[in-house]
N, C-alpha and C positions, 0 to 999 in steps of 0.2 A: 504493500500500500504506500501509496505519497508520503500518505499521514504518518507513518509510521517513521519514514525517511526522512520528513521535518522533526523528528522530537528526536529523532538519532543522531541528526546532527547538530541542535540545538542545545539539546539537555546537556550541558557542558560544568553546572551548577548545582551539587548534589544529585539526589533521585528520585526518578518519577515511576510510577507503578500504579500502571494503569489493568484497571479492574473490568472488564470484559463484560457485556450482560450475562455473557453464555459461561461466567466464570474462569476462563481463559485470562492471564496474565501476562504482561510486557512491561517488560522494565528499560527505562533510561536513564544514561548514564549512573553515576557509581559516587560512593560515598556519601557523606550527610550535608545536608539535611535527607531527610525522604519522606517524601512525601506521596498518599498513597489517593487516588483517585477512580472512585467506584461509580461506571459508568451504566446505568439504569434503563437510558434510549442508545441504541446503536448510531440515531442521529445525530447524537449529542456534539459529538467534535466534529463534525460539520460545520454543525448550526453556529458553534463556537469559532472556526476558522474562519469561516463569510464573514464576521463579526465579531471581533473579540473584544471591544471595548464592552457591547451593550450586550451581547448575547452571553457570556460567562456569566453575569447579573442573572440575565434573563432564563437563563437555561434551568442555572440554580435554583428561582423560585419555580419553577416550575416542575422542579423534583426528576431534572433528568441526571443529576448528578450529584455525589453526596461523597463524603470525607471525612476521615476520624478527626483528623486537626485542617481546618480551616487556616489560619491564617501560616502554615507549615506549605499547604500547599498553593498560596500565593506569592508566597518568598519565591518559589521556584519556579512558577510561571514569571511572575515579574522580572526577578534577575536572567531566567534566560532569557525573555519576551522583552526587551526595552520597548518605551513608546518608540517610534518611528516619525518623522516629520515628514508630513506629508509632501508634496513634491509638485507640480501639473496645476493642473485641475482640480486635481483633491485641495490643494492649496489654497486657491481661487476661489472655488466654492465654501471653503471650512471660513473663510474672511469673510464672504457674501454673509455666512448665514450665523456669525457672531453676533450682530446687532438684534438681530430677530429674537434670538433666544434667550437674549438680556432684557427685556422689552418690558423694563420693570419700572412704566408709570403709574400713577397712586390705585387705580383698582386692580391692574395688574400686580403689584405689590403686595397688595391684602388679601388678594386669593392663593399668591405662593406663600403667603406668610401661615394664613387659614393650611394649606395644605399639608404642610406640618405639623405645625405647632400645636394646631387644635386637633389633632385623629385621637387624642387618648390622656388625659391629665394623668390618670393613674398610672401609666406607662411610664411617664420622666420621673413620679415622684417614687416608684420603686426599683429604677436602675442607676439614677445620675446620685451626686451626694444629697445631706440632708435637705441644705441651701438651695438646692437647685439650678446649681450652675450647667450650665451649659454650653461649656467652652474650655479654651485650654486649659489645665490647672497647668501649675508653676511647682516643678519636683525638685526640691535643695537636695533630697536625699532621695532613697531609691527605698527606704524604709520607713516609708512613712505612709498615712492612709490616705486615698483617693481626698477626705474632707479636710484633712491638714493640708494636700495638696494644693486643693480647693483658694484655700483657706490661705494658702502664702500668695497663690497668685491677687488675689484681692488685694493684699499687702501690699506687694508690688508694685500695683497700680497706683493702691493710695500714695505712695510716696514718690512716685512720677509725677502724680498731680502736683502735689508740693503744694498741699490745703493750709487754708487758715479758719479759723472760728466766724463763723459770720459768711463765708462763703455760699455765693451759689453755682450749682452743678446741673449740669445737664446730661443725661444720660439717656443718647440715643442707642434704641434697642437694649432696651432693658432687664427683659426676659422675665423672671418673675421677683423681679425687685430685691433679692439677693445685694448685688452691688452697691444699689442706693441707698439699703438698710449699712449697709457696712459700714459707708462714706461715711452718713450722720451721726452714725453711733459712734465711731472713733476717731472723725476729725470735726464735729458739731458745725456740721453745715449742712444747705437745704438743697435736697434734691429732686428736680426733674425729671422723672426717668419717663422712657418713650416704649412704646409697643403698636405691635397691628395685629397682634394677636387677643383674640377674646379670650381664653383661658388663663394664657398670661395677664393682661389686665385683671381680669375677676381674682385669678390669686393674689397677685401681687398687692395691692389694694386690699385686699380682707388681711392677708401679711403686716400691714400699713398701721389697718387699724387696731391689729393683734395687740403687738406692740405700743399703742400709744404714740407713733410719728407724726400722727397728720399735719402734725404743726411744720415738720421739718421734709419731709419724703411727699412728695403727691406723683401718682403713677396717672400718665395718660395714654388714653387709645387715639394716636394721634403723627402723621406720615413729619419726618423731620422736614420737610420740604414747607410744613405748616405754621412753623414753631416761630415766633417774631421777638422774643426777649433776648436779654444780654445775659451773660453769665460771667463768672470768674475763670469758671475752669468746663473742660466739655470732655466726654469720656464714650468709647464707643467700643462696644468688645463684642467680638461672634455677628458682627451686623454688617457691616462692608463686605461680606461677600454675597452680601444681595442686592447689595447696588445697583451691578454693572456697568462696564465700562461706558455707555451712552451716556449717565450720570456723575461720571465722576467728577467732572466741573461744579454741576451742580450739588453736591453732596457737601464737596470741599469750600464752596462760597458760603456753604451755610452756617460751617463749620468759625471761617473766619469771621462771620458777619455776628454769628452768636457772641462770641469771644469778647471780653473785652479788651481795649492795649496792654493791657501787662497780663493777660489771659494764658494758660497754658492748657493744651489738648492731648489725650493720649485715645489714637486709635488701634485695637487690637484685632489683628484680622489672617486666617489663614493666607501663604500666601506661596509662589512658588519661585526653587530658587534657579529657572530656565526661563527663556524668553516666553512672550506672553502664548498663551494656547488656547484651549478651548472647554470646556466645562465635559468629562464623561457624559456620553447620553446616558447611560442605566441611570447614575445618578441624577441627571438633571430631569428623566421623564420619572422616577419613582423617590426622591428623596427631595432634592432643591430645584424644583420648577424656578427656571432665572438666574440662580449661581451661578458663579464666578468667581473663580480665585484668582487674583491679581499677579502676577509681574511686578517687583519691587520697580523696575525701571517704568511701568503702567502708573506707579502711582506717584513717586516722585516728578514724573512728568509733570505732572498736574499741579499738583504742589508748589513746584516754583511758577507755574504761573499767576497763584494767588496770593494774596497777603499773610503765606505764613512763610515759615522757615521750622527746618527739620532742626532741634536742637537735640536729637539721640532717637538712633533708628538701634533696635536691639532684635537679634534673631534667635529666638526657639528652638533647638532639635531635638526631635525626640518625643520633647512632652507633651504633643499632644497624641502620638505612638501611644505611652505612659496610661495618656489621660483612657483612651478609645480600649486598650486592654481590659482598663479598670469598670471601664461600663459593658465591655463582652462579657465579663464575668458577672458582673452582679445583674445582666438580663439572663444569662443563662439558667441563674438560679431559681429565676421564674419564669423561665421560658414556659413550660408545662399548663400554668395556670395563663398566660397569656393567650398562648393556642389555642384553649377550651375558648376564652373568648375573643379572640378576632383571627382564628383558625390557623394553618400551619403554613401559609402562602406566605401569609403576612409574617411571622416569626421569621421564616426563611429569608425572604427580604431582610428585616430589619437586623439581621447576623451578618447578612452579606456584607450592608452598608456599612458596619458598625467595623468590620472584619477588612474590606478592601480598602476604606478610608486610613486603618491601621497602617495598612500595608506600605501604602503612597507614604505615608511619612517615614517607614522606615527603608523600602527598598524603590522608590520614586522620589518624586520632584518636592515633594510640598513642606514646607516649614508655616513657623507663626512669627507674624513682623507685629513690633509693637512699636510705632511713631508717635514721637515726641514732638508735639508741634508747639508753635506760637506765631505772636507776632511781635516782638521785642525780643532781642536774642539777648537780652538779661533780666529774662523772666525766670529762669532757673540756672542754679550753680555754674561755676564753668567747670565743677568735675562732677563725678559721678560718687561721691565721696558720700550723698545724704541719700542714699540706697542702701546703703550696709554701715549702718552708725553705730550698730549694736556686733556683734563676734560674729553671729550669726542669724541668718536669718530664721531661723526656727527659734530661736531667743526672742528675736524680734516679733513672730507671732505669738509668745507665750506673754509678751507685755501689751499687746495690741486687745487682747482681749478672750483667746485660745480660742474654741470652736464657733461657727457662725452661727446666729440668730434663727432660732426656727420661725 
């Protein structure tokens, strides 16, 4: 077979062992990793070959193919399978049709927001940490729990901001108010935070009034493009990669217009560290309708063309590898009961996503950029000296306040 002669001379990268329907085995290449692949439709690496971006996705929910370790045998697709840049026409057309799939004006934005965010409240609040975050955490240590994890990256932030008492904050994409409770509680300033998601506003907001904030945190269902106030400081985490690039002018003016002159912004947003590309289909037709992961050079671009300036661009790796483990394992542990209620289609998806996404940060392209903007470039220190003021950062979250606010 072809097929056989592509994985013979490809599997160069551990091994692959592939599972037959008829129980028949073939093995490629030699040594570890190995990984073992149990093929259910005879179709299967077809459908898969015509298509490997969206059909490996798609095949998999569709139970023509299955694996003792998942994210074992993406290592070895990926590292032997690099992306490929397209060439021709493939080319041409992949440019044509980047605008189109970004096409995220304000009802366009609330229906990819809706298509997420809102499929299942119960489902984030029993795989992600307590808090609810939904985004990179931040790992000092490699011994520490997903909500410490959690729980420094907040930290982090907060000290990029570089708050004062009295401030106000803006938090586009806010998710379920997590962040903005953090801001107020340990640096006593008032926060903005933004959403287009219903479930996250309704939590976030009963979170608000759990606590006794409302004086200091107000959560709104409300598109940043709507937002007309000033602020001190503007914080953006897990939300720029729904942008897209047709907006990023307009995202970044908003950003600088909020701001005030001694304003300081930090946006946190997956990002890739290869020239600009194009969003997976599997994921963008069944997880981020309109994603996009940016190009550092995509977003700097933009950036000098407006009223700010980058004062500390920092790069991520790994952690959100780290992060995306931490949440395969703790939806595994209720996968069983999820399936009973939104069936085994769905489960298989959401492993894939949770699992591929993995993968991309450790044997692909993608990192986490976190930008440091302003508009006065002595709005914050000229070293990075008021980041680590304490020995450690794990010191630094045991005086901050230890675990986050339920």
């Amino acid at each position: 077979m072809i097929l056989d002669k592509v994985l013979r001379d490809r599997i160069s990268h551990g091994t692959l062992v592939v599972e037959m329907p008829d129980g028949t085995e073939k093995r490629f290449g030699s040594g570890d990793p190995v990984a073992r692949w149990r093929l259910h439709d005879q179709r299967a690496l077809a459908r898969i070959v015509s298509d490997p971006e969206f059909m490996l996705g798609q095949s998999y929910m569709d139970g023509a193919w299955s694996t003792p370790d998942l994210i074992t045998l993406l290592e070895v697709l990926m590292v032997n399978f690099p992306e490929e840049e397209p060439t021709g026409w493939r080319l041409w057309l992949r440019n044509l049709l980047r605008p189109v799939q970004q096409w995220n004006r304000r009802n366009a934005s609330r229906r990819n927001v809706a298509h997420h965010y809102d499929i299942d409240q119960s489902l984030f609040e029993r795989f992600l940490d307590e808090d609810l975050q939904y985004s990179c955490a931040y790992w000092p240590a490699d011994d520490i729990t997903l909500e410490d994890a959690q729980l420094a990256k907040k930290e982090h932030i907060r000290r990029k901001l570089r708050l004062e008492p009295g401030q106000r904050v803006l938090d586009i994409g806010c998710g379920w108010g997590g962040l903005a409770i953090y801001l107020a509680q340990h640096s006593d300033v008032s926060v903005v935070g933004l959403t287009l998601s219903r479930d996250q506003y309704r939590v976030g907001t009963e979170r608000v009034r759990r606590l006794g904030l409302e004086d200091r945190v107000e959560i709104r269902m409300e598109d940043y493009r709507d937002t007309r106030e000033s602020f001190d400081r503007v914080v953006s985490v897990g939300m720029f990669e729904h942008v897209g690039t047709r907006f990023y002018d307009t995202y970044f003016e908003a950003v600088a217009d909020r701001l005030t002159p001694d304003g300081v912004a930090l946006v946190h947003t997956i990002g890739r560290n290869t020239p600009p590309g194009v969003t997976n289909p599997w994921i963008r037709r069944y997880i981020f309708p309109g994603g996009y992961v940016p190009a550092m050079s995509e977003v700097m671009a933009v950036v000098e063309r407006k009223a700010l300036m980058a004062t500390d661009v920092e790069v991520l790796r790994l952690h959100y590898a780290k992060t995306l483990a931490a949440w395969q394992e703790r939806f595994q542990r209720i996968r069983d009961s999820v399936a009973e209620k939104k069936e085994e289609r769905f489960c298989r998806m959401w492993e894939f996503y949770l699992a591929v996404s993995e993968a991309s940060f450790r044997w692909r392209d993608l990192v986490v950029f976190q930008f440091q903007l302003a508009r006065d470039q002595q709005a914050v220190p000229l070293t990075r000296d008021y980041l680590y003021e304490t020995p450690t950062l794990a010191k630094g979250m045991q005086e901050s306040g230890g675990r986050a606010s339920g």
